[in-house]
C-alpha positions, -999 to 999 in steps of 0.1 A, spaced: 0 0 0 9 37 8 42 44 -4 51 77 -24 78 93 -40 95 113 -12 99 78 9 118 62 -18 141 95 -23 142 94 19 158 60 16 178 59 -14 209 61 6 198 33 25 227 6 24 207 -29 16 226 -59 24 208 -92 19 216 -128 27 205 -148 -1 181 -175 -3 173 -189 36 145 -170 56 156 -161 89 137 -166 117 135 -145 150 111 -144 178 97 -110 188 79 -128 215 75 -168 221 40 -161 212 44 -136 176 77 -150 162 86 -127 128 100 -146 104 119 -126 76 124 -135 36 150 -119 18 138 -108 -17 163 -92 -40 193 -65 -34 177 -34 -42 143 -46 -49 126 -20 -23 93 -38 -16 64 -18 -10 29 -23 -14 15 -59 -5 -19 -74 -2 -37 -110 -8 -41 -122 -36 -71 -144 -59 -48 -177 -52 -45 -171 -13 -5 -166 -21 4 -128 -8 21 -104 -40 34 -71 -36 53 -46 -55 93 -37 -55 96 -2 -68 132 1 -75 132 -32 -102 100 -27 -114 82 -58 -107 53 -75 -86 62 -107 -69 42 -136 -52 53 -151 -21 38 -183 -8 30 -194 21 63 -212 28 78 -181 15 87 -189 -17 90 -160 -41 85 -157 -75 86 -127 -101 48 -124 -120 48 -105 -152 71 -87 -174 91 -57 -155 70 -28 -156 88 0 -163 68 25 -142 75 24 -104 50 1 -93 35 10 -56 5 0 -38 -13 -32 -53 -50 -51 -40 -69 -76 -53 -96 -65 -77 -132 -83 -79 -125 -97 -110 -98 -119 -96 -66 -98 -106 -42 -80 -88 -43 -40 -96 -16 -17 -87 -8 19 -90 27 34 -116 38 68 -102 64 69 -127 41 57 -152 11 78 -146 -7 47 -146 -31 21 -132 -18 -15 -135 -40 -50 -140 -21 -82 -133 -37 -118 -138 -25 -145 -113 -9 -162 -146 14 -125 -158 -6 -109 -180 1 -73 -180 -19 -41 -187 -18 -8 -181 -42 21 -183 -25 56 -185 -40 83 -167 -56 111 -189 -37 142 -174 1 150 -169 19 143 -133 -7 122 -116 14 105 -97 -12 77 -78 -2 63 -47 -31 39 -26 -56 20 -46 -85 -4 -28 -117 -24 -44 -147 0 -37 -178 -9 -27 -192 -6 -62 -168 -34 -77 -146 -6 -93 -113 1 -81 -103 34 -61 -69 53 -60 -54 84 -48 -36 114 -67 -16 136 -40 -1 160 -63 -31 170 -86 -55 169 -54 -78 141 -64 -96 107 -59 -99 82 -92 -121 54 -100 -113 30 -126 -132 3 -137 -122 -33 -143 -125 -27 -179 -102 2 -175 -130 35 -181 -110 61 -159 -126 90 -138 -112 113 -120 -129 136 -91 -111 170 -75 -113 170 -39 -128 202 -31 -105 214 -2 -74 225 -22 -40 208 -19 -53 187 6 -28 159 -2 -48 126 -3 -25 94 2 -47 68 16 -75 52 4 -99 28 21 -135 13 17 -157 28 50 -180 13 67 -206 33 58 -203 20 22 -182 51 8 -146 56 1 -127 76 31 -89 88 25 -62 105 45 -58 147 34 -23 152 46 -18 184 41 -51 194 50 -47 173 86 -77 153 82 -98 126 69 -127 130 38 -148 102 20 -163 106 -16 -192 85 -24 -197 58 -50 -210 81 -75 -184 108 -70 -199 131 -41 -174 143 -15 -183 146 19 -164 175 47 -124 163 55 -128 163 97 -101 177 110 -80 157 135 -67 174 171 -35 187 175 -11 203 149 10 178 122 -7 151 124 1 142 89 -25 115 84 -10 87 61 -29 49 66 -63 45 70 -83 12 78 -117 0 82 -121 -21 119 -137 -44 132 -155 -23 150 -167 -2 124 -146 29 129 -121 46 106 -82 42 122 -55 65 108 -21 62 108 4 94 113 34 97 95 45 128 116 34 113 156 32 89 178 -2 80 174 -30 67 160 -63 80 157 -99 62 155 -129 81 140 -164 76 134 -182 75 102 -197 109 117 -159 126 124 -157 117 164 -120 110 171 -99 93 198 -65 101 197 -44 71 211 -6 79 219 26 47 206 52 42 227 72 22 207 107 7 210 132 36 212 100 67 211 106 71 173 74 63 160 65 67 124 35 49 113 28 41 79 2 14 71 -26 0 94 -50 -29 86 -75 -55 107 -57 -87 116 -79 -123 121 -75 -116 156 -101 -88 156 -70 -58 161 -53 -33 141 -23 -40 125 4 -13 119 38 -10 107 63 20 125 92 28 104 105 51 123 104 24 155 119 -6 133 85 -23 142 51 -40 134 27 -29 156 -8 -37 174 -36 -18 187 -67 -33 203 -103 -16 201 -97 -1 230 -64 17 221 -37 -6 238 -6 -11 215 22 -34 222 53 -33 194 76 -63 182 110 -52 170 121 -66 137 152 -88 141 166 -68 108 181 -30 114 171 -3 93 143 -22 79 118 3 71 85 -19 74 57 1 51 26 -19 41 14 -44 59 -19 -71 52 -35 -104 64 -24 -134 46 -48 -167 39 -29 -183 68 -45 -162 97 -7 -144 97 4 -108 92 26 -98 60 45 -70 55 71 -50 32 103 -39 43 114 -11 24 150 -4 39 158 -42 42 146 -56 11 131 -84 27 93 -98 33 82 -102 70 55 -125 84 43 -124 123 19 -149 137 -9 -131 158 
C-alpha cells in the first residue's frame, strides 16, 4: 500500500545488504515470532496485499516488478518488468491483482498467470499512490499531487474527481463502513470520503497540529483508524468525524506509522518505520510493538495473509516479513 515518492528518495541512501536464499527466523515474543524473507538487493518492496490464489504479492519499486510469495515463502517474479515504479497493489473483484505506476502515470491489472496491462492516466503528473476495491466493484486510488480521488473500472474506463478542499494531499485510500470511500488529506490534517457516485463529503479535521494522516483502515469495530506519519499515534474516527487520539510508545519513542489494517485476531495492525517495528492496537487503544530482528528495515505496508498471519514489506531491508498473531 501507501508508499510515495518522497519515501523512496528518503531511503535511497539506504545501504541494503541481503543474505540470499534462507529466511531467517527471530522471535519478537515466544507467542508472535517474525520470520523474515530476503527478496532481492535493491528490490525496495512496498505495497502488498492478498491475492485471488490465497498466495500474498506485492510490489518492488526500484526493479520494477510485482512478486508472489507463498506461504512457505517462496518468491516468484509475475509478469514482465513494468517500467513505471510500481507501488501500492490489492486484489480487484474480478480476480486480478491491480496496482498503481507513479512513474508511469498509470493504473496496472495483473492476472494471477502474468498478463500485464496498463491504463495511463488522462492528465500529466498524476502520480497515484493507494488504490483499494470500492464498494461498487470498481477500483479506487489516490492522486496527491493533482489533489484528487480516481475510479477506474475493471474494464479500465477512468474517472477522476477534485477533492474540493485545495491541496489537501490525499494518500490513503480505504472502503468505510458506511459503504463510501474515506482517504487521508495530509496536508489538510484530516480525513474525507467521496461517495460511490463521485460526491465528497467535509475532511474532519483531526486534534492537534502535524498530524500528517497517512494509513487509513476499516475495523472491526466499524470505525475509521489513521495512521500518522508525523506522531506517535494513532487516531480512530467515526463514520460521523468523532476521534480518539491514542498515543505509541514504541521501542526507542521514534514512532513513524505508515500502514494500518485489521488482523484475524479482531486488532489493528500497523507498521512504524520510524520504530523498526510491526505494531498492534486493540479496540480499545492498547498497543504493544515487536521489534524486527533486521536493522534499518523500514517496514511500510502491511496485510493479512490466507494463513490467519500478518505480512509485510520492508522497504530499507529488502526483505518480506511474516508475524503470527
Amino acid at each position: 500500500m501507501r508508499i510515495m515518492r518522497a519515501l523512496g528518495a528518503a531511503l535511497v541512501a539506504v545501504a541494503i545488504a541481503l543474505v540470499g536464499g534462507v529466511p531467517t527466523a527471530v522471535a519478537a515474543t515466544p507467542q508472535h515470532p517474525i520470520t523474515e524473507f530476503p527478496v532481492f538487493v535493491n528490490s525496495w518492496p512496498q505495497g502488498i496485499t492478498t491475492g485471488p490464489d490465497g498466495n500474498v504479492w506485492f510490489t518492488k519499486s526500484h526493479s520494477d516488478r510485482v512478486s508472489r510469495i507463498t506461504r512457505g515463502g517462496r518468491i516468484r517474479n509475475i509478469g514482465p518488468r513494468t517500467g513505471e515504479i510500481p507501488v501500492a497493489i490489492t486484489t480487484g473483484p474480478d480476480g486480478n491483482l491491480w496496482f498503481t505506476e507513479e512513474e508511469g502515470n498509470a493504473i496496472a491489472r495483473l492476472t494471477p498467470d502474468g498478463v500485464l496491462t496498463q491504463f495511463s492516466l488522462p492528465t500529466d503528473h498524476d502520480l497515484p499512490n493507494d488504490i483499494t476495491t470500492g464498494p461498487d466493484g470498481d477500483l479506487w486510488f489516490t492522486e496527491p499531487s493533482n489533489n484528487t480521488i480516481g475510479r477506474i473500472t475493471t474494464a479500465g474506463v477512468i474517472t477522476l474527481f477534485e477533492v474540493p478542499t485545495p491541496r489537501s494531499f490525499p494518500i490513503s485510500i480505504t472502503t468505510g463502513p458506511d459503504g463510501n470511500l474515506w482517504f487521508t488529506a495530509s496536508s489538510a490534517e484530516g480525513v474525507g470520503s467521496i461517495t460511490p457516485d463521485g460526491t465528497f463529503g467535509p475532511i474532519y479535521s483531526l486534534p492537534g497540529k502535524q498530524a500528517g494522516p497517512y494509513g487509513i483502515a476499516t475495523g472491526p469495530d466499524g470505525n475509521l483508524w489513521i495512521t500518522s506519519g508525523n506522531l506517535p499515534r494513532i487516531d480512530r474516527m467515526t463514520p460521523s468525524g468523532v476521534v480518539t487520539v491514542f498515543r505509541i510508545r514504541g521501542p526507542g519513542f521514534h514512532s513513524e506509522e505508515i500502514d494500518i489494517t485489521p488482523g484475524p485476531d479482531g486488532n489493528m495492525w500497523f507498521t512504524d518505520a520510524g520504530a523498526n517495528a510491526i505494531g498492534r492496537i486493540t479496540m480499545d487503544g492498547r498497543t504493544r510493538e515487536f521489534p524486527l530482528p533486521t536493522a534499518d528495515a523500514y517496514p511500510s505496508s502491511i496485510v493479512a495473509g490466507s494463513d490467519g498471519r500478518m505480512w509485510f514489506t520492508e522497504f530499507g531491508a529488502g526483505k518480506i516479513g511474516r508475524i503470527s498473531v
